[in-house]
FIFILUM-234595 format. One record per atom (N, C-alpha, C, CB): x negated, y, z. Coordinates in steps of 0.05 Angstrom, whole numbers, plus 32768, in hexadecimal, padded with zeros to 4 digits. Atoms other than C-alpha are relative to their C-alpha. Glycine has a CB too. Layout:
% residues N
XYZ;...
END
This chain:
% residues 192
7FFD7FE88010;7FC17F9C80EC;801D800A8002;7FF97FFB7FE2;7FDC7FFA7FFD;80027FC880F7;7FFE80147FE8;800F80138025;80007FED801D;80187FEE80B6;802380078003;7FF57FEA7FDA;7FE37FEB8007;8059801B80A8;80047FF87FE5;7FFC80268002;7FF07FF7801F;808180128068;8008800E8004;80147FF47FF2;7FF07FE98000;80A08054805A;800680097FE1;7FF080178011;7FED7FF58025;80CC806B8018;801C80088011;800A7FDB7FDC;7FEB80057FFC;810F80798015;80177FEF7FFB;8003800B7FFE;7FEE801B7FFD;814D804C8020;80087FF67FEA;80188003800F;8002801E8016;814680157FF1;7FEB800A7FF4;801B7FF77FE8;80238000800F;80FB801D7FDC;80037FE17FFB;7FDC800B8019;800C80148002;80F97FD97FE7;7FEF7FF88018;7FF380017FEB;800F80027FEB;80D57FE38030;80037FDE800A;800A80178015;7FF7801E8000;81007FA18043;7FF17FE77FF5;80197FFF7FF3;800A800D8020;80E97F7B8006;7FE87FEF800D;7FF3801B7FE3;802A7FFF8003;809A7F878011;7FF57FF3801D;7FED802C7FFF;7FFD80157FF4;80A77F7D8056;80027FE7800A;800380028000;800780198001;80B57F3E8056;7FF37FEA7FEF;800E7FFB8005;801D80118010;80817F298023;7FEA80018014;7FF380107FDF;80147FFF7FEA;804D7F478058;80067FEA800B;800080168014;7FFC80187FE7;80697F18808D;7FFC7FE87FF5;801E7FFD800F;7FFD80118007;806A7EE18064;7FE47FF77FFE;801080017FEE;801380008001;80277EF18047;7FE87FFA8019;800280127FF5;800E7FFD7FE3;80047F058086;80027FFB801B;7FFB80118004;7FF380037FE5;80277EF380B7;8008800B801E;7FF87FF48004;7FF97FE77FEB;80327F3180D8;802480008000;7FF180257FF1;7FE07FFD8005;80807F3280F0;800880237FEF;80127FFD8026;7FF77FEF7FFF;80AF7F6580D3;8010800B8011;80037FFF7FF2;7FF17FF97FF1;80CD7F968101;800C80117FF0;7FF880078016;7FEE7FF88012;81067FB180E3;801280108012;800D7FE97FF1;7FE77FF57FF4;812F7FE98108;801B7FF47FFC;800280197FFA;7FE080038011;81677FE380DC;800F7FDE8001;7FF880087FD6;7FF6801A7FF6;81677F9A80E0;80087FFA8020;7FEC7FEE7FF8;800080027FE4;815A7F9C812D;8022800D800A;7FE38014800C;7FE97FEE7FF8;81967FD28137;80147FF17FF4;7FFF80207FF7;7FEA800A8008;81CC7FB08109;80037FE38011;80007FFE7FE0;7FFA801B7FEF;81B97F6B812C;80088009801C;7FE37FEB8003;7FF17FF37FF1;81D17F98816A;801D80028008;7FFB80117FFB;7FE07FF58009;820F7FB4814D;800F7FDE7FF7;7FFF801D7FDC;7FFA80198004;821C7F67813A;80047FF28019;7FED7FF47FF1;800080137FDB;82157F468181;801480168012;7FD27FFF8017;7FEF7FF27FF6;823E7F868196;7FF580058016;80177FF78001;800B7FF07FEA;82117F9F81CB;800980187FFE;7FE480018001;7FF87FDF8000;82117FE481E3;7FF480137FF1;7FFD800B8017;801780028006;81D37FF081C4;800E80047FE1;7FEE7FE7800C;7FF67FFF8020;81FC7FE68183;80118006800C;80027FE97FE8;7FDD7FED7FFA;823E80068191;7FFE80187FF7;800B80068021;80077FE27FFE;8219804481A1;7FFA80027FDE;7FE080098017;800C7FFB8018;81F4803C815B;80107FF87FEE;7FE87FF77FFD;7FFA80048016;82248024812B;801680197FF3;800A7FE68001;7FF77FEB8015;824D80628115;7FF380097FF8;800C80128002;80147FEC8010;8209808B810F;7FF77FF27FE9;7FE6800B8011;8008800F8015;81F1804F80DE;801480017FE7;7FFB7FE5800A;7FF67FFF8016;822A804F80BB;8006801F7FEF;80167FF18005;7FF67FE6800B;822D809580AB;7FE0800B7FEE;800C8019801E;803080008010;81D380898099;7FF9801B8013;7FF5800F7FC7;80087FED7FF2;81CE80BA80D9;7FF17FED8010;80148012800C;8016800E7FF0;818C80A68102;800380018016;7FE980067FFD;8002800A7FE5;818F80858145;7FF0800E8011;7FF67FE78001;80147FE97FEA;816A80B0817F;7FF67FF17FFD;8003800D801D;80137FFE7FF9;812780B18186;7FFD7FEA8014;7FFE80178006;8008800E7FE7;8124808F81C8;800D7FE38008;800680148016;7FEE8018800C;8159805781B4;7FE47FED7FF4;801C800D7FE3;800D800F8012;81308042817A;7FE37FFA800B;7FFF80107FE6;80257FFC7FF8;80E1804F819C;80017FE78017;7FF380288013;7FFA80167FEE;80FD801C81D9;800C7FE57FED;8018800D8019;7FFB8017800F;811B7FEA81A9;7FDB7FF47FF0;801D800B7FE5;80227FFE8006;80D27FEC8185;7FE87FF38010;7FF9801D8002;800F7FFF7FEE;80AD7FEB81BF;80037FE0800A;800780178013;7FF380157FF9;80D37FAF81DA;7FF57FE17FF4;801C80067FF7;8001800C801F;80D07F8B8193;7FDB7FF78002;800B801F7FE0;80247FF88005;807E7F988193;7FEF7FF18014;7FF880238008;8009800B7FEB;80747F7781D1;7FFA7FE68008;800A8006800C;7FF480258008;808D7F2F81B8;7FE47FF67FF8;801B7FF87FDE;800F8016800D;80527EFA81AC;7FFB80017FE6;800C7FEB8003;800A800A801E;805A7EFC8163;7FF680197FFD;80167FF57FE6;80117FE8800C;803F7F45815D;7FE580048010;8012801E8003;801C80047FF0;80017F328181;7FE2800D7FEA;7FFE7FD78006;80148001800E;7FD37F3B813F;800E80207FE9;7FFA7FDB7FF2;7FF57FED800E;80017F7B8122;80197FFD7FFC;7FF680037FEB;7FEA7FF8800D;80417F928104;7FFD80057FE4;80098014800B;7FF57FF18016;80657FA880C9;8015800A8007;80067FF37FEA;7FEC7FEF7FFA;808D7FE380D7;801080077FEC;7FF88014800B;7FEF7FF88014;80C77FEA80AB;801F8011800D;80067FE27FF0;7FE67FF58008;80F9802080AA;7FF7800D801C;80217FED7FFA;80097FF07FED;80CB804180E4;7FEA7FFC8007;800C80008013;7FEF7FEC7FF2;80B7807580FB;800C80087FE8;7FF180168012;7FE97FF1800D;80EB80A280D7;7FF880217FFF;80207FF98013;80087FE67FFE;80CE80E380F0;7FF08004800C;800D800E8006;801C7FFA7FED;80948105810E;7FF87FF88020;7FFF801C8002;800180007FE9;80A981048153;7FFB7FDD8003;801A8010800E;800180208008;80B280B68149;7FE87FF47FF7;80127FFA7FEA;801980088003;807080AE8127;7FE780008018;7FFA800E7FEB;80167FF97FE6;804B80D08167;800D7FEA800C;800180218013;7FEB80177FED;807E80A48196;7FE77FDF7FFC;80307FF97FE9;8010801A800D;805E8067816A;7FE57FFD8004;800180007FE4;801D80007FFB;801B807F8170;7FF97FFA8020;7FF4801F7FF8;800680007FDA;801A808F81BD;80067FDC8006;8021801B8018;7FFA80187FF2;803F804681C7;7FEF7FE97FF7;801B7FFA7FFC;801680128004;8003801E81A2;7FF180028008;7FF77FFD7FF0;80197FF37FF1;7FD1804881C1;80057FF48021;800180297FFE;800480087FE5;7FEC80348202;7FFA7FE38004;801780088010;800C80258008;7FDC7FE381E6;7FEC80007FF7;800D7FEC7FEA;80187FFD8008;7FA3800081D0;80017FF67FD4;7FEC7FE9801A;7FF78007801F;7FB67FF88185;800A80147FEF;80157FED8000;7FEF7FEA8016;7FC980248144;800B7FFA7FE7;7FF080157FF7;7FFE80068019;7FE2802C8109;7FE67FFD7FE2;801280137FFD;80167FFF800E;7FB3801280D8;7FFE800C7FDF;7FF97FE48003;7FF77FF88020;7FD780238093;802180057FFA;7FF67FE67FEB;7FEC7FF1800F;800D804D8079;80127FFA7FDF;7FF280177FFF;80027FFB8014;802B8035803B;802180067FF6;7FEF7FEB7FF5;7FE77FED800F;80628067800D;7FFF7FEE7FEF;7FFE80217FF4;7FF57FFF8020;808C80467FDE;800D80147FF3;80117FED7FFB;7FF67FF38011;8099807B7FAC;80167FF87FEA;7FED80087FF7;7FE7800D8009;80DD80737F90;800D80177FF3;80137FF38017;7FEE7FE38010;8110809E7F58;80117FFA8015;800F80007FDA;7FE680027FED;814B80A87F8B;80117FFB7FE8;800B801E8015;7FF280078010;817480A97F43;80047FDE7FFE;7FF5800E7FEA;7FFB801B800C;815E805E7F35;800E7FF88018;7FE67FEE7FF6;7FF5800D7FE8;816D80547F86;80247FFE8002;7FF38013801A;7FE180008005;81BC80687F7E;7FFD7FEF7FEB;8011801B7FF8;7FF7800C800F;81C180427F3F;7FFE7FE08006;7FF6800A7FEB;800280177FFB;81A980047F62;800D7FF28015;7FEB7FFF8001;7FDD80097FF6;81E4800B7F94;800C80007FF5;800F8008800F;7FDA7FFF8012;821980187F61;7FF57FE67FF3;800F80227FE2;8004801D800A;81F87FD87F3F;800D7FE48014;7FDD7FFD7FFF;7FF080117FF2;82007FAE7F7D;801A7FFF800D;7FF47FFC800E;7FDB7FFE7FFD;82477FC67F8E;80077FF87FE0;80108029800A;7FF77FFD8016;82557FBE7F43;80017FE47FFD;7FF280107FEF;800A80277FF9;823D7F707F4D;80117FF18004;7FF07FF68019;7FED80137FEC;826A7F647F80;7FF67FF6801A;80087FE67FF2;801080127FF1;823D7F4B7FAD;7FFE800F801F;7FE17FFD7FEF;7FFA7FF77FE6;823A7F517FF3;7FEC8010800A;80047FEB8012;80057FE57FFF;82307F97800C;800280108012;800B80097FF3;7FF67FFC7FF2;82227FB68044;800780218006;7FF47FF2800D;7FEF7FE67FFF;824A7FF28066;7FED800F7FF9;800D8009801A;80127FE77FFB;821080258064;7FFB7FFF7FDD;7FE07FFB8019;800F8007801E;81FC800C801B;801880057FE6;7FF47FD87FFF;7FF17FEF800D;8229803E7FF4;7FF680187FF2;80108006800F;800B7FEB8007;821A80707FC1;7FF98017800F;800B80067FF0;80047FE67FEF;822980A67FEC;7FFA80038016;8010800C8001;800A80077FE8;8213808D802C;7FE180047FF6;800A7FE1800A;801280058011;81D780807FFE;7FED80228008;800F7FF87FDF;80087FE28003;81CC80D07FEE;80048007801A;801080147FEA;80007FF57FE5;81DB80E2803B;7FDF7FFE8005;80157FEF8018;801A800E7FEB;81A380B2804E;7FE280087FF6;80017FD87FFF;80167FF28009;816D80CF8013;8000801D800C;7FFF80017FE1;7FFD7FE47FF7;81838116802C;7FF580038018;801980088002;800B800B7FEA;817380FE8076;7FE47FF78002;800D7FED8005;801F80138009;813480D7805B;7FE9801C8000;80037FED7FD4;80167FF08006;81168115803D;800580168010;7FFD80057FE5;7FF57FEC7FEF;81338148806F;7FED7FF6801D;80257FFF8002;800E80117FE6;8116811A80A9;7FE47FF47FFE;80137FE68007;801780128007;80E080ED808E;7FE780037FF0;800B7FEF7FF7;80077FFC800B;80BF81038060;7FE680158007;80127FFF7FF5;80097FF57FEF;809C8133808A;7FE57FE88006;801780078014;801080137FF7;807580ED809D;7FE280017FF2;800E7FE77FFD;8016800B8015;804780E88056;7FEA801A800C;800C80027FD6;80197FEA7FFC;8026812F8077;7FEF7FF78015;800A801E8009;800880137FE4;801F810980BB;7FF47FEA7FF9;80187FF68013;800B80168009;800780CC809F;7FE080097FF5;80147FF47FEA;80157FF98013;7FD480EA8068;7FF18014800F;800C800A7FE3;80157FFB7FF2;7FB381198099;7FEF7FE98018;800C8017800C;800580147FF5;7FA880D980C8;7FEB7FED7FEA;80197FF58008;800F80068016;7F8780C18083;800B7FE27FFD;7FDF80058004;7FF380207FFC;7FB3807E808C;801680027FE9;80107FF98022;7FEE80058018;7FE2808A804F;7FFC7FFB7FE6;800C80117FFD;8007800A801A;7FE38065800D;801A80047FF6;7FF47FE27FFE;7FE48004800D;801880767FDC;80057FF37FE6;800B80187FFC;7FF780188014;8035803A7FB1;801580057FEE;800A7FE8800E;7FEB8000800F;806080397F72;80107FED8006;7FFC7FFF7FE8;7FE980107FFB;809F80207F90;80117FF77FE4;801180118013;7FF6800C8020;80C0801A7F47;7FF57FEF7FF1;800280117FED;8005801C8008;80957FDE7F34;800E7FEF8005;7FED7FF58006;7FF5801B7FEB;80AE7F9D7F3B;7FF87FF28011;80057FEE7FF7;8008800D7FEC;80A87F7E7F72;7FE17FF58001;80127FEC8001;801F800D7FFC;80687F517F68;7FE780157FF6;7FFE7FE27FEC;80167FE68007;80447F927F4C;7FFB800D8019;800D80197FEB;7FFD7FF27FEF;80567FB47F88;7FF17FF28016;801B80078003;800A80117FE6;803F7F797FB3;7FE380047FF9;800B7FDD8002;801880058008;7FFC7F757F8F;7FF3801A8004;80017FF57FE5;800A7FE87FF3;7FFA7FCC7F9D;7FF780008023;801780147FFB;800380117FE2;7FFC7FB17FE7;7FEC7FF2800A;80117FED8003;8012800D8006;7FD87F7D7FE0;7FE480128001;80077FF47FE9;800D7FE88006;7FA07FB27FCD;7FF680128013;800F800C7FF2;80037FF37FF0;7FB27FDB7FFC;7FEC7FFC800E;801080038009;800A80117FE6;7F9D7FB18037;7FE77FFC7FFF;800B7FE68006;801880088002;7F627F938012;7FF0801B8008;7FFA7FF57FE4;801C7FE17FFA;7F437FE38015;80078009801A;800380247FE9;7FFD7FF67FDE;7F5D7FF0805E;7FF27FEC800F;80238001800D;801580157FEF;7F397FAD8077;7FE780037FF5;80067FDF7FFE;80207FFE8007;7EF97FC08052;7FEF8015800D;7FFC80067FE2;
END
């Protein structure tokens, strides 16, 4: 089964993520994780991409769809994915489609965490307020770039998705194990 998380930055996509994997044992692929572990090893690959990340400007198209592709091809995604933090935009969702289709494979489920962007800033100025370790991009105002970007770019997806009839939209503002158990749910009515 391959499924999309999609919200905006800090729904919690991460989170749920890796409860799936844990749960089901579908890996998570994680751009954002994939690309910073990049910019970390100091490839070129990350060089190129770490000012646009730190500014919450999105990585080309054809960057991210070949990292993906790559990623998808590994042994452990033999029985599905969990796509987190992509696709990002339409062109990206087709990209995604065409590159399963050519494994003969799709997306089987769509699921939106619905999120207040208000509570989302207050839950960075919480963890800067902490102390706690914080990364560059994970700033109030980096924050509001990246919802502005989100819904300027992405958002666009829930039309793409929900005509495909593959979108379920989840109250991301539960707690966690609510949210897991909306999931949970989900899946049970997409495998029936």
């Amino acid at each position: 089964m391959n499924l999309v998380l999609f919200g905006p930055p800090g729904a919690g996509k991460g989170t749920q993520a890796k409860l799936l994997t844990e749960k089901h044992g579908l890996p998570q692929l994680s751009t954002g994780d994939m690309l910073r572990a990049a910019i970390e090893a100091g490839t070129p690959l990350g060089l190129s991409c770490k000012a646009l990340m730190a500014k919450g400007e999105l990585v080309p198209d054809e960057t991210v769809i070949g990292i993906i592709a790559e990623r998808y091809d590994q042994p452990d995604c033999k029985k599905g994915a969990v796509f987190d933090g992509f696709p990002r935009t339409v062109p990206q969702a087709q990209a995604l489609d065409r590159m399963l289709s050519e494994r003969r494979r799709k997306i089987d489920l769509v699921l939106e965490l619905k999120v207040d962007d208000a509570v989302l800033l207050a839950r960075v100025e919480s963890r800067i307020a902490a102390g706690g370790a914080v990364r560059a991009d994970d700033t109030p105002e980096t924050l509001k770039h990246r919802l502005e970007v989100y819904y300027k770019n992405t958002a666009p997806l829930i039309g793409f998705y929900r005509g495909q009839g593959k979108l379920t939209t989840l109250d991301g503002m539960a707690p966690i194990p609510e949210v897991t158990a909306q999931i949970d749910a989900a899946l049970g009515a997409a495998k029936a």
